[in-house]
C-alpha positions in Angstrom: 101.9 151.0 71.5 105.1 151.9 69.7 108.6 151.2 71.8 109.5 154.4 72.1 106.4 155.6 73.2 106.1 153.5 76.0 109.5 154.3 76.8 108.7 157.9 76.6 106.1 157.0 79.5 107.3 154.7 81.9 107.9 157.4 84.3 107.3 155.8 87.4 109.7 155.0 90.5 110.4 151.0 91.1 111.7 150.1 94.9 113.7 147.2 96.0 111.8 145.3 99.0 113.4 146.7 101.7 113.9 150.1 100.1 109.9 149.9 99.9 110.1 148.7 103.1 111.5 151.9 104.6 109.5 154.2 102.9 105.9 152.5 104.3 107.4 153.0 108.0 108.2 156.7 107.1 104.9 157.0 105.6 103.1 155.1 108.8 105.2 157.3 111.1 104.8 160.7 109.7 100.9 159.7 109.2 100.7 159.1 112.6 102.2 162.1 113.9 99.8 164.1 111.6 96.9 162.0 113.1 98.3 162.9 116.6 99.3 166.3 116.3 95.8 167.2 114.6 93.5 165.1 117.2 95.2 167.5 120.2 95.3 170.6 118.2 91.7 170.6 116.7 89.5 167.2 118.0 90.4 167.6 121.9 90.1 170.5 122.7 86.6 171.1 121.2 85.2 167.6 122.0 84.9 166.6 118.6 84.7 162.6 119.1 84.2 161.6 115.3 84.3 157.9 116.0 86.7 155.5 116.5 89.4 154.5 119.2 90.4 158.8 119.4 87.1 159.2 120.0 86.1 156.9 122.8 89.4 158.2 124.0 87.6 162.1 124.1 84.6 160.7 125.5 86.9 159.0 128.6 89.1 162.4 129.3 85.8 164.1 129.2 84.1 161.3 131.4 87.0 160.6 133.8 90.5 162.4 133.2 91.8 159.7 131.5 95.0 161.1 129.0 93.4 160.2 125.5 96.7 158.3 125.1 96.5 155.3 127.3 92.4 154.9 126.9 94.2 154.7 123.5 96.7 152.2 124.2 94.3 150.4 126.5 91.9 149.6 123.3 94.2 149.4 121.0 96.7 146.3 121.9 93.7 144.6 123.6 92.1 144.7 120.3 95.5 143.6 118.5 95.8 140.5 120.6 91.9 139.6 119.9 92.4 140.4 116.5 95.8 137.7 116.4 93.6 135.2 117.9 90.5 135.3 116.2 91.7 136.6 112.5 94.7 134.8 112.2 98.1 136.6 111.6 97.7 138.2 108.7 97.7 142.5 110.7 101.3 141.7 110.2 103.8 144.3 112.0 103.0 147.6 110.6 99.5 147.3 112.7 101.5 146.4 115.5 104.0 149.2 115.2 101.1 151.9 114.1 98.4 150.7 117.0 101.9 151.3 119.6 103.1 154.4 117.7 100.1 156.6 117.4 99.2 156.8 120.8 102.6 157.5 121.6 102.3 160.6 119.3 99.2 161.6 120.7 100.9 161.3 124.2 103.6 163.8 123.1 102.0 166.5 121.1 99.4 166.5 124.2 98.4 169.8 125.6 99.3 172.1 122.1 97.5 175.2 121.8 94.4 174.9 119.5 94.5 177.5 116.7 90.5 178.1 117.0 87.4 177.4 119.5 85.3 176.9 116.8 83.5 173.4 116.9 82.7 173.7 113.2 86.4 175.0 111.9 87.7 172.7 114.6 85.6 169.5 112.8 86.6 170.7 109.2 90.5 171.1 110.0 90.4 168.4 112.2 89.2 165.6 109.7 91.3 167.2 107.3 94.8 166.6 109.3 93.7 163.3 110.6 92.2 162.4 106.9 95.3 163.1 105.2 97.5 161.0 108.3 95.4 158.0 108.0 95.9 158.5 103.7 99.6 158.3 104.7 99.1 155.3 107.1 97.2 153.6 104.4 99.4 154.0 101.5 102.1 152.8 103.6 100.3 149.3 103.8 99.5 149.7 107.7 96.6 150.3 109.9 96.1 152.2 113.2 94.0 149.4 114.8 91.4 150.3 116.8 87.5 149.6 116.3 88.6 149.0 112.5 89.4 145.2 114.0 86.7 145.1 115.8 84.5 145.9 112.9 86.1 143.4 111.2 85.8 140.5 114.1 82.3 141.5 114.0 82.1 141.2 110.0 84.0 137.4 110.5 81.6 136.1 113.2 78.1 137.7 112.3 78.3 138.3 108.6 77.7 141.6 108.9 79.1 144.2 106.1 82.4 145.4 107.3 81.2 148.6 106.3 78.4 148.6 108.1 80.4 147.2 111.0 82.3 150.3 111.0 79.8 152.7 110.6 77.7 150.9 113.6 81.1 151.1 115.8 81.5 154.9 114.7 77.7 155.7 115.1 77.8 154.4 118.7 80.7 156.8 119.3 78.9 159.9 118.2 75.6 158.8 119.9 77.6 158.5 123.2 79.5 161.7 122.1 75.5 163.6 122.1 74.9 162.2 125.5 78.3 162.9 127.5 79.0 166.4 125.8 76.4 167.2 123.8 74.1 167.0 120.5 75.6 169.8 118.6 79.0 168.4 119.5 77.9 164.9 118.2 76.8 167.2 115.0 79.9 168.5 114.7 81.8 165.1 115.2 79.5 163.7 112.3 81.6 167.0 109.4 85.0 165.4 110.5 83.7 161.9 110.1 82.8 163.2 106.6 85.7 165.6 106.1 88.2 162.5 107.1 86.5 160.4 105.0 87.0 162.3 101.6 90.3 163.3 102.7 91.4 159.8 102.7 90.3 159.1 99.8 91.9 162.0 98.2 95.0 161.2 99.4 94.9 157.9 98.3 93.6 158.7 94.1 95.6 161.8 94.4 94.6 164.3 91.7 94.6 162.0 89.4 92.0 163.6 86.9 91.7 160.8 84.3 89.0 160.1 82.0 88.1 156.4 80.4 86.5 156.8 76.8 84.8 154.1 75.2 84.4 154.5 70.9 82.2 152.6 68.8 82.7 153.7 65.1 82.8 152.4 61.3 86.2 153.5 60.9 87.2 151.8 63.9 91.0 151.2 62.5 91.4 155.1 61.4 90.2 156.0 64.6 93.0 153.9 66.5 95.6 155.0 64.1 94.7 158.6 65.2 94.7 158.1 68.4 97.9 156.1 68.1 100.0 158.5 66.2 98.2 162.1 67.0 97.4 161.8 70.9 99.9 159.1 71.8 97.8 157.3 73.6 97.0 153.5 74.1 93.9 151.8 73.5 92.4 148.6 74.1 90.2 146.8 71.2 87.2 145.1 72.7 84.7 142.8 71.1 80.9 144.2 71.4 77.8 143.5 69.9 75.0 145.2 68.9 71.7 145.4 71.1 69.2 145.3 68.6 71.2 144.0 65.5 73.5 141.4 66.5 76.1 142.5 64.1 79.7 142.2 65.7 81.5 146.0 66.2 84.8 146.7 67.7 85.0 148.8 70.5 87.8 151.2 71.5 88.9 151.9 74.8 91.2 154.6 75.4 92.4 156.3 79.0 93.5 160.0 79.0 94.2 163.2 81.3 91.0 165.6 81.7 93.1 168.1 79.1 93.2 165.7 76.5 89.6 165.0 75.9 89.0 167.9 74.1 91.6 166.8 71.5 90.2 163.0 71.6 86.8 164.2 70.9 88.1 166.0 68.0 90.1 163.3 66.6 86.9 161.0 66.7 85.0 164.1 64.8 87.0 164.2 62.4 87.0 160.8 61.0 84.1 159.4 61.8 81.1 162.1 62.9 78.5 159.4 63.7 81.2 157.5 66.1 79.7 156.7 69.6 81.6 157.4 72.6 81.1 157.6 76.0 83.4 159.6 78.1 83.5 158.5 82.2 85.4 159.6 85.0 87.9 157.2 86.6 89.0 157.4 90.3 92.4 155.8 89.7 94.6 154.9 86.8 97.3 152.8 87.4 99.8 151.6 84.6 101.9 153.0 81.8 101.5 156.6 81.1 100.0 157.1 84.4 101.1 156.1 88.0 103.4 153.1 88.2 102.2 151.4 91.8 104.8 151.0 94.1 
């Protein structure tokens, strides 16, 4: 890639340590108030226990009274401690500070008015908000605590998938959710799971809507020149060979936006119509002309 080009693209923010620093705790801060203010707007009031600690914590205030907060706090450090001793010291602070901080949050935006009675708006909106908290949380580097530890002590010490941990941990909670409340609410609980779960992951790709071509050609060298020069775009040269014949071809890869790969298919067109390629979608690109992680 030419100089220029790649200084045309650097585009992305670089932190110092502690500036970087900083900006995690805001992230793990305002993600948690998101997380709290969502839970008591939309998840208590309409007994929507979508799994984890916040919703054992439903299932308690339901059960026995119990503020959501401290059943919250009372898992959570317990949990901390266990996971110090068994896992080693590698939660570091920000799981400290965000299994202390979000039931704190969830203890002062207790008792806001809910903006619907709907279960089923209430489980959509409500995975949504605490989705795109958690996002926060995570791109900040920190956890919440909660049954994620556990999951993950149960992962260490029975070999168990950590996935698989956490969905057992989370399935327990809606199956107990079905038999304290009831099995439409446990219904319900299972759309936030989901809703929470994409919204996390949005959050973390972003709308990052990149493709990843891969071009096998004769005119291999024209191609890259094209791509070079017309769509100012990097590429990677990879070695393949063929299947059937054996006979050594190079292989271009090239990343681009979703509204470039009209102009990339054109390009290839155009110089060589009996190219190959293979157009895929990619969740994340991070790197020059893209997202520079920080």
């Amino acid at each position: 890639m030419k100089e220029s080009t790649a200084k045309r693209r650097k585009g992305g923010r670089s932190y110092s340590p502690r500036t970087q620093s900083v900006w995690n705790i805001v992230q793990l801060l305002i993600g948690s108030a998101i997380v709290a203010i969502s839970f008591n707007m939309f998840m208590v009031p309409n007994g929507i226990a979508s799994g984890g600690v916040s919703g054992i914590s439903i299932l308690v205030q339901r059960a026995a009274g119990i503020t959501p907060a401290i059943t919250q706090w009372a898992i959570n450090i317990p949990l901390f401690i266990a996971g110090l001793w068994l896992l080693g010291k590698r939660f570091g602070a920000k799981t400290a500070l965000g299994s202390i901080i979000l039931p704190l949050f969830v203890l002062l935006s207790n008792g806001w008015p809910s903006p619907t009675d709907n279960p089923l708006l209430a489980a959509i909106y409500g995975g949504i908000g605490v989705g795109l908290g958690l996002g926060l949380v995570f791109r900040g580097g920190a956890s919440t605590g909660g049954l994620d530890l556990a999951a993950q002590i149960l992962h260490r010490y029975t070999g168990l998938p950590l996935s698989l941990a956490i969905v057992c941990f989370d399935g327990c909670v809606i199956i107990a959710a079905g038999i304290i409340i009831s099995p439409e609410v446990a219904l319900y609980a299972l759309i936030g799971l989901f809703v929470t779960s994409k919204t996390i992951d949005f959050v973390q790709s972003g709308l990052q809507l990149s493709k990843v071509a891969f071009i096998i050609s004769d005119h291999s060298d024209d191609v890259a020149e094209a791509i070079l020069n017309d769509l100012d775009r990097g590429l990677t040269r990879l070695d393949g060979h063929g299947g059937y014949t054996g006979v050594g071809r190079t292989v271009l890869m090239v990343v681009v936006g979703q509204n470039e790969v009209p102009k990339l298919k054109q390009i290839v067109k155009s110089i060589d119509p009996g190219s190959f390629v293979i157009i895929s979608n990619t969740a994340e690109v991070i790197g020059q002309g893209f997202k520079l992680d920080s």
